[in-house]
VODO-372936 format. One record per residue (C-alpha): x, y, z; residue in one letter. Coordinates in steps of 0.001 Angstrom, whole numbers, padded with zeros to 6 digits, always signed. Layout:
N
XYZa...
//
This chain:
284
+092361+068098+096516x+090619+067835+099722x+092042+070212+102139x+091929+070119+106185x+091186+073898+107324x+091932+075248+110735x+090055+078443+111976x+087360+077625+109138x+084950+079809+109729x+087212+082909+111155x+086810+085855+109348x+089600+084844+106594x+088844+081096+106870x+085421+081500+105977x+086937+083527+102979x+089934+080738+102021x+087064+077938+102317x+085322+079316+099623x+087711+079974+097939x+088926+076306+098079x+085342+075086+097105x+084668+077522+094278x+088470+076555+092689x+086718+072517+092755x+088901+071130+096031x+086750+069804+099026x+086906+070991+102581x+087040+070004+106039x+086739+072942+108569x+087686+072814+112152x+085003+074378+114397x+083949+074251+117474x+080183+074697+117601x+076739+073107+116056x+076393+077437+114444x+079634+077473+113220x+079173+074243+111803x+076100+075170+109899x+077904+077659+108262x+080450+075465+107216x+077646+072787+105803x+075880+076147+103899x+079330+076825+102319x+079350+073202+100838x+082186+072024+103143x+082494+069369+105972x+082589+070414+109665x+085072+068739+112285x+084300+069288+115716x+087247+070421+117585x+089705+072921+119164x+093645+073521+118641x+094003+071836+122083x+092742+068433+120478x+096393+067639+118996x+095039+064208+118321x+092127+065402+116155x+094435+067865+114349x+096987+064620+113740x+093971+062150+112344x+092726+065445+109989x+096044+066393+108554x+096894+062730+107920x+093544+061940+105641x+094085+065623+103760x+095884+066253+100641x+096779+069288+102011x+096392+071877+105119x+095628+075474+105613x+096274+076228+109190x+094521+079469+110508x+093150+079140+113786x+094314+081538+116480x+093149+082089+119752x+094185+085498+120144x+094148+086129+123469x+096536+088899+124482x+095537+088300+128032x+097922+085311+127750x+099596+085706+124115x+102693+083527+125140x+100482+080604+126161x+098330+081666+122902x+101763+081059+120406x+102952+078443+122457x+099500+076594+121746x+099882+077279+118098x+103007+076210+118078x+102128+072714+119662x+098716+072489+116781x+101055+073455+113646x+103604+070399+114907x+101129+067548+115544x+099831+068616+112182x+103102+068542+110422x+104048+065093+112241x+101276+063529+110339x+101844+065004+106861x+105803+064026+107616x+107244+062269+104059x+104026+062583+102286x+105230+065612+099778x+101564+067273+101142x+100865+071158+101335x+101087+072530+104669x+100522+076239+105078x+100296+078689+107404x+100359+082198+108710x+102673+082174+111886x+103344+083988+114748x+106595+084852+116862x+107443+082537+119787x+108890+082631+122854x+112307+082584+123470x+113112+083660+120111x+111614+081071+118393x+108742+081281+115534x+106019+079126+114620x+107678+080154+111336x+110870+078538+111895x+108898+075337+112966x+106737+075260+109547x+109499+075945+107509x+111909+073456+109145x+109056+070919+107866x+110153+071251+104314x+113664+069454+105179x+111017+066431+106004x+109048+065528+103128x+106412+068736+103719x+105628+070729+101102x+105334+074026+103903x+105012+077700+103498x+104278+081040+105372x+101321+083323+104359x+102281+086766+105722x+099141+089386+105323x+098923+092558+105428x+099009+094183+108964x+095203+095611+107432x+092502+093241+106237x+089657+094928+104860x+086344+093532+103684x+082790+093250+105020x+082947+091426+108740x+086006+092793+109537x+086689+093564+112948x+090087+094632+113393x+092521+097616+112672x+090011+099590+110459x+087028+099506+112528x+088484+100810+115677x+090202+103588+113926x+086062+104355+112860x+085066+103672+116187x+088127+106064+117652x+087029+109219+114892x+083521+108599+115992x+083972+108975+119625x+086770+111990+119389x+084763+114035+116937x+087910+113492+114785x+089868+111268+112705x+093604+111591+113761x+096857+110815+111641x+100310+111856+113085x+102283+114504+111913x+102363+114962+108295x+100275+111363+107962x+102736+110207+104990x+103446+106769+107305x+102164+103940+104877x+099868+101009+105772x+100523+097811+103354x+096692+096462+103200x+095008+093568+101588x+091282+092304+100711x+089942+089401+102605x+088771+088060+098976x+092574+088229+097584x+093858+086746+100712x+091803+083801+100438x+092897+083607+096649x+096690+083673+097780x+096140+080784+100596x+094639+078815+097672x+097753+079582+095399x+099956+078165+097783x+097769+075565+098475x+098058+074500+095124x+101574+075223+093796x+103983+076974+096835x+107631+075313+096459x+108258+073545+099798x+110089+076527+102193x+108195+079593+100447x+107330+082838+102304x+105288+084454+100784x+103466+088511+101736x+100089+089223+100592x+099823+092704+100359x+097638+094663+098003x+097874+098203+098736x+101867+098354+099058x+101668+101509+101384x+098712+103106+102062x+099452+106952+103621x+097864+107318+106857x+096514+110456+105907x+094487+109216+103716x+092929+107024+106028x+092008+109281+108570x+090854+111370+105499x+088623+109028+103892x+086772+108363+107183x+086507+111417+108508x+084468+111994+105271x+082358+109198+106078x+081953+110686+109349x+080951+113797+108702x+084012+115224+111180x+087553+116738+110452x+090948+114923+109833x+093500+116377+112803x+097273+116148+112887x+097982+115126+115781x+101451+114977+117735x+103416+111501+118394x+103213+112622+122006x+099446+112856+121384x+098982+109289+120043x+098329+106672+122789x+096040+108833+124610x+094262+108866+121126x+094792+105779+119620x+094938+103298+122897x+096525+100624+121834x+097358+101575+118400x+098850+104652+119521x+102362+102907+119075x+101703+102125+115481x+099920+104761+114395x+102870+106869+112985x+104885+103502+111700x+105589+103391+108433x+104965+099770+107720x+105764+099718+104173x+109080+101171+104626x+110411+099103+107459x+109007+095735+105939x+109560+096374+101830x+106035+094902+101226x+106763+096652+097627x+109506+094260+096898x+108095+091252+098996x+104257+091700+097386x+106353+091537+093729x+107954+088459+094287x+104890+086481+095800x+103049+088175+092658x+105947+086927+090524x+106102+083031+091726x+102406+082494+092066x+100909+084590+089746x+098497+086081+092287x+097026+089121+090946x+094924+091363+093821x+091559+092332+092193x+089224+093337+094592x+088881+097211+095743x+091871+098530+097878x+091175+099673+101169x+090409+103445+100697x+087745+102104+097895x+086555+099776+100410x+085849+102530+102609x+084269+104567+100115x+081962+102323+099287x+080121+102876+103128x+080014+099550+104283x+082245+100033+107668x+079809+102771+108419x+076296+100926+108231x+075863+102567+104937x
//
């Protein structure tokens, strides 16, 4: 299958497109630069210059694909409306050309204004010939190059002389690898009834505690309770999160089972607190 791949070379892109390759499909990656193209080339796939803002590039792409795996994102939370509004806009022109053709189109999506989702919009798409589904990940991908959740909560411990949970810490974080993600966008890729959502989540609920634990042994420095009142002068802008309990709220347990179930996806790679044993998130 030759496969059309937004955000390419993101941090899970780069993942899902050699994932793709390695499985025998080909690849064309969006990107945006000669670098990032190189990267693409090294991987064995084909580089499309481009952003999410060239709806006419996404439309000629998607059309000449078997299939699409749409996971660009601009992030920016200086402007997030504009940011799902332009997703929005890049997941449409993509489904307009794949519209009748029976092709894979999936996605991770985002809320939308007004109380519409990009989900709703991908999803509607399988009432029009489009075989479309929803990858939901984990709120935590680990791996080497990430960048996100994990990370800052190192960066936060290092800084404070600390690592900080809330409370008793038993709030659980669903988590996934980067590796098993990609393996789960190929999956539905490949097989996903038309309409499918489907959670990747390997670590169902991960207690906080043991988080803050695990790097605070990296670190060399205590793990601290901490109050909720304590938390966003702690945590910034995790603070609101930080005593969630994710798993709970969301029944990743129930939703990981069933995506498990239909696809056969089985999560292989080291969980998260492995992943952090093993030193890499602290230069080790």
């Amino acid at each position: 299958m030759h496969v059309f791949v937004t955000g390419a070379t993101g941090y899970v892109g780069s993942a899902v497109v050699r994932e793709l390759i390695g499985a025998g499909h080909t690849v064309t990656g969006l990107c945006r630069s000669e670098e990032k193209a190189a990267g693409l080339k090294a991987a064995g796939a084909e580089a499309l210059y481009g952003t999410l803002d060239d709806l006419d590039t996404l439309r000629s792409a998607a059309a000449a694909a078997d299939g699409v795996i749409h996971l660009a994102f601009t992030g920016d939370f200086s402007d997030f409306e504009a940011a799902l509004a332009l997703d929005l806009r890049a997941a449409q022109a993509m489904g307009a050309a794949l519209e009748g053709s029976g092709k894979p189109f999936i996605t991770t999506g985002h809320p939308h204004e007004n109380g519409h989702t990009v989900d709703d919009a991908v999803l509607a798409m399988a009432e029009r010939g489009i075989r479309a589904s929803i990858v939901t990940l984990a709120p935590t991908v680990h791996g080497e190059g990430d960048r996100a959740f994990v990370p800052t909560l190192i960066n936060i411990a290092r800084e404070k002389g600390f690592a900080a949970y809330i409370g008793d810490g038993m709030n659980r974080w669903p988590a996934v690898h980067r590796l098993d993600a990609a393996v789960l966008y190929r999956l539905a890729l490949e097989s996903a009834p038309a309409g499918s959502r489907l959670l990747g989540v390997g670590d169902v609920g991960i207690p906080f505690r043991e988080i803050a634990e695990v790097i605070g042994r990296q670190l060399n420095v205590p793990a601290v309770s901490i109050t909720s009142e304590e938390a966003t002068a702690h945590f910034g802008f995790l603070g609101p999160i930080a005593a969630f309990d994710i798993a709970g709220v969301f029944n990743t347990a129930q939703g990981s089972l069933a995506t498990r179930e239909l696809l056969g996806w089985k999560p292989v790679q080291p969980g998260l607190i492995a992943d952090l044993e093993e030193g890499h998130y602290f230069g080790v």
